[in-house]
N, C-alpha and C positions, 0 to 999 in steps of 0.2 A: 429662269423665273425667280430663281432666289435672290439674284445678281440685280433684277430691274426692282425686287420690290424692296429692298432694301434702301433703294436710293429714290422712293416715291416722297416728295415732299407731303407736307398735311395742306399745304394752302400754295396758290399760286398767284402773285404778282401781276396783275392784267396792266402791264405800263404806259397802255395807251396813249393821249397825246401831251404825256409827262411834259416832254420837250418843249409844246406849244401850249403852256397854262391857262394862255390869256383866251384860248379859243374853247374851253372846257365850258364856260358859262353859255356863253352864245349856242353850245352843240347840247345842253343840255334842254334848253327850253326847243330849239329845232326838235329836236327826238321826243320829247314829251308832248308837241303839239302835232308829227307827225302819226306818234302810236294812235293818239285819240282819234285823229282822220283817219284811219286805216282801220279801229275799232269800228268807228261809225259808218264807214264806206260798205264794210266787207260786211256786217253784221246788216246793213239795209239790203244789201242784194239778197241776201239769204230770206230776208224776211217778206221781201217782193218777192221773189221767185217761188215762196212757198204760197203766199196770198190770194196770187193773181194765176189763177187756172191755164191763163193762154200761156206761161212760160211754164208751163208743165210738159217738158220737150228736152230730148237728149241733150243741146246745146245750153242750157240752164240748167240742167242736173249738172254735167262737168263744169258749168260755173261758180255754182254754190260750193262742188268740193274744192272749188279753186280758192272761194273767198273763205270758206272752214281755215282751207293750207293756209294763207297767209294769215288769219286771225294768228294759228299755232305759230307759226314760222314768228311772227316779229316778236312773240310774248316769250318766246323762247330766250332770245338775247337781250330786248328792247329794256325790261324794267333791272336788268343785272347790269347794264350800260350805263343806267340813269343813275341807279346803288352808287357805282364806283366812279361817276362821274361828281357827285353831289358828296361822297364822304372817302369810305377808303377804298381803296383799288386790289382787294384781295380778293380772293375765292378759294373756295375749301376745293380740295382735290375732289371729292364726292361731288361737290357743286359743278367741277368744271368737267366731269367726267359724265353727268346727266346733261349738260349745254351740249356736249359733245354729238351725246346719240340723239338726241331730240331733234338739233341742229340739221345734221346729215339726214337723218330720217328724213325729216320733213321739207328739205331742200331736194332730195332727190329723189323724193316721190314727184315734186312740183317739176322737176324736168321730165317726169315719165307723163304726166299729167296735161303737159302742155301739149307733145306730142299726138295725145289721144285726144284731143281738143282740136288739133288741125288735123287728123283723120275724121273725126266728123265732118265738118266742114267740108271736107275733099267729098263724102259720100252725100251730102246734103245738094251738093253745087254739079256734083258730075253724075252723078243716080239718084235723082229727084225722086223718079218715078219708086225704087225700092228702097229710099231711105228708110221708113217705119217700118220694113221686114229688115234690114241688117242691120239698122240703131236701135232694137225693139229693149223693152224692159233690162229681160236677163241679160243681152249682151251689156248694154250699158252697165249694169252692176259686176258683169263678171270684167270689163276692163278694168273700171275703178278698182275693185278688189285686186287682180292684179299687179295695179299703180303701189297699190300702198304698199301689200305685200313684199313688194321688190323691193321697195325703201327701208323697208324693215329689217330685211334678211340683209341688205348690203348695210347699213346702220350698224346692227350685232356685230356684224363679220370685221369690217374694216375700222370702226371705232376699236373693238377690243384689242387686235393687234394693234392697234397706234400704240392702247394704253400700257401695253408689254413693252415697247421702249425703254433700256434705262436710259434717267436725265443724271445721273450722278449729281445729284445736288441740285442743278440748277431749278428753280422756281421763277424764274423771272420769265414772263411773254410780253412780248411787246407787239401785243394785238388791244384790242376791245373788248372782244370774246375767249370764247375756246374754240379754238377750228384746227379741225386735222392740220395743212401743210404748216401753220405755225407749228404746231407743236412735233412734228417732225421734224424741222428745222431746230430747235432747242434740246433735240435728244442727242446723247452722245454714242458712241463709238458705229456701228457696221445699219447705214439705216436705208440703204440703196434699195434693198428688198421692198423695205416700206413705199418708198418711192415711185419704184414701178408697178406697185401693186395698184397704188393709188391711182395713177397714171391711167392702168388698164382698166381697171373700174372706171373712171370716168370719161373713158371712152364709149362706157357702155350706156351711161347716165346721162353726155353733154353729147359726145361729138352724134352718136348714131340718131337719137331722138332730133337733135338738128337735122342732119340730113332727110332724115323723113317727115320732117315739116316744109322744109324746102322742096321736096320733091311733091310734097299733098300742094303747094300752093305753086309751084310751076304748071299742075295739071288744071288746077282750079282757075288760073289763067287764061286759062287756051279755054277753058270753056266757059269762062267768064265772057270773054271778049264774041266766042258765036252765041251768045243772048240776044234776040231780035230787040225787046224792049229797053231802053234807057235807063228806065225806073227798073228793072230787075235787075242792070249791072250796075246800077247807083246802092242798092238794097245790098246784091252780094257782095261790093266791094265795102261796104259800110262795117258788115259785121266781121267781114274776115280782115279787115286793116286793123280794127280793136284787137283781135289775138294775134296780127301780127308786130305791132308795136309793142304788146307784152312777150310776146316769146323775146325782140331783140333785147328789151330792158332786163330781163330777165336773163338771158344763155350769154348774153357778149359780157357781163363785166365776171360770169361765171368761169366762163373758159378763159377769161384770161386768168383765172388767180386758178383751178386746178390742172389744166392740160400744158404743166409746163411743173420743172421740178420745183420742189418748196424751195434748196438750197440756193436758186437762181432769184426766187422772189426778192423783191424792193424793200426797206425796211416799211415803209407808209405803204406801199398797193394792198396788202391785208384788212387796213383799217377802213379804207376807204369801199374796196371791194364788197366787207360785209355788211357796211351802211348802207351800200347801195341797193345791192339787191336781197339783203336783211328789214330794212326798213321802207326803204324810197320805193324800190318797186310794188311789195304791198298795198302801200299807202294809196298809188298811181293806178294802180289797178282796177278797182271799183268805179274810176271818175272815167277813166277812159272806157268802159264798158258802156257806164250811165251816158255820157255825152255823145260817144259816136252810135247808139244803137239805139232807133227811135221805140223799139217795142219796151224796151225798160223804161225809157221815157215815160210812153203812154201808160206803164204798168203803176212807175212813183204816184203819176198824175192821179189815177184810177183810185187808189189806195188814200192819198192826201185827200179826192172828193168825199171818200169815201167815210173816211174818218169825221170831216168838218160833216156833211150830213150828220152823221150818229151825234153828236153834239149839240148841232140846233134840234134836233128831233126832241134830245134831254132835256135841253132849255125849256122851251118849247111846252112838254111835257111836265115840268117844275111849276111855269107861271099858270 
């Protein structure tokens, strides 16, 4: 302990796309215009789904804590990206050590979150009949609770060991952010420990929640397809291709940047990794719910009449 803090820098060097100058402007207004889509996207579902009574249903409660996650998740990195993109490229160790737990937190709650988003679905599509007695209230909250729970405790656990690493001096990342395998990569002497640990941890966060997404929507399948109606397999495949287009944006550019050692990692697959499903997948999330899912539709619609009535009424009311 005395050995790692001794060689804890006070600030750290985020290097980012140092190398390629000319593309810092162009990524700066990209990220600035996609945080604001992702405010606005993420922040309208929540405010539709609280509004409009008919999405008062377990598959819109794990929605909204979906679009809460990535509010947190992109504001976590998004406006510290914009900082070092627009002036200097430092961060105080305090700074990069809160990126850190906030980061992982809230990234690997959203893999335990997805998972219990396509267990609904599985119970919704293959026990129609007892969805509202095993999706009732309490359980919904005690999954959610749960989700988060578990992002919390692996957050503490595996952020603090990262930060027990010594770097003997070195302050320089050549990331965007602060993320764990960077900065395992940048620590010096014995850090294998670290490595496997991280490994095994997110086996428990990427690989196993995948497969039990896969396996809910193998089954959802097979009982999708014995649906006599058209309109009820056009219906079930509609809502369940929205989460499953966000599980693949979300888990695929995931696992490839943790289920593999940091020491192996690319210098650039970091940078791009955490843009993606740091910022893009957020952003994409809210649109691909609203467009493939006619009840939010109807819900926007509902809400936009609702609002223009209350207006002419005041008009109205004025003259």
């Amino acid at each position: 302990m005395s050995g790692s803090n001794e060689s804890l820098p006070d600030m750290f060097v985020l290097l980012g796309f140092s190398d390629h100058s000319w593309i810092e402007l162009p990524l700066f207004f990209i990220l600035l215009i996609s945080y604001l889509l992702a405010m606005l996207g993420n922040f309208s579902i929540i405010l539709i789904c609280r509004l409009d009574h008919h999405l008062h249903s377990p598959m819109y409660f794990f929605l909204t804590n979906l679009s809460f996650l990535d509010i947190c998740f992109t504001t976590s990195i998004v406006p510290q990206i914009l900082f070092n993109l627009g002036s200097s490229k430092t961060i105080t160790y305090i700074g990069c050590a809160i990126q850190l737990y906030f980061f992982h937190f809230l990234g690997s709650t959203e893999c335990l979150l997805l998972a219990v988003m396509s267990l609904d679905r599985y119970v919704a599509i293959c026990k129609p009949l007892r969805y509202t007695l095993i999706m009732n209230q309490n359980i919904c909250f005690l999954l959610v609770s749960i989700v988060w729970l578990s992002g919390l405790i692996y957050s503490l656990s595996e952020v603090t060991l990262t930060l027990q690493l010594p770097l003997c001096g070195h302050n320089e990342l050549d990331h965007v952010v602060c993320e764990m395998p960077v900065l395992i990569k940048a620590a010096c002497g014995d850090k294998s420990s670290n490595e496997f640990g991280l490994s095994l941890v997110c086996v428990f966060f990427l690989a196993i929640p995948l497969v039990l997404v896969i396996a809910s929507y193998v089954c959802i399948g097979k009982a999708v397809m014995n649906i006599q109606s058209s309109e009820g397999r056009k219906k079930a495949f509609g809502t369940c291709s929205s989460h499953l287009i966000v599980v693949l944006l979300f888990y695929g550019p995931a696992i490839s940047m943790y289920l593999q050692p940091p020491s192996s990692i690319s210098r650039d697959q970091p940078k791009f990794m955490a843009l993606f499903y740091g910022v893009i997948t957020p952003t994409l999330n809210p649109f691909i719910y609203t467009l493939r899912n006619k009840d939010v539709k109807g819900a926007i619609g509902n809400v936009l009449r609702t609002m223009f009535k209350s207006k002419r009424v005041s008009v109205s009311n004025i003259k």
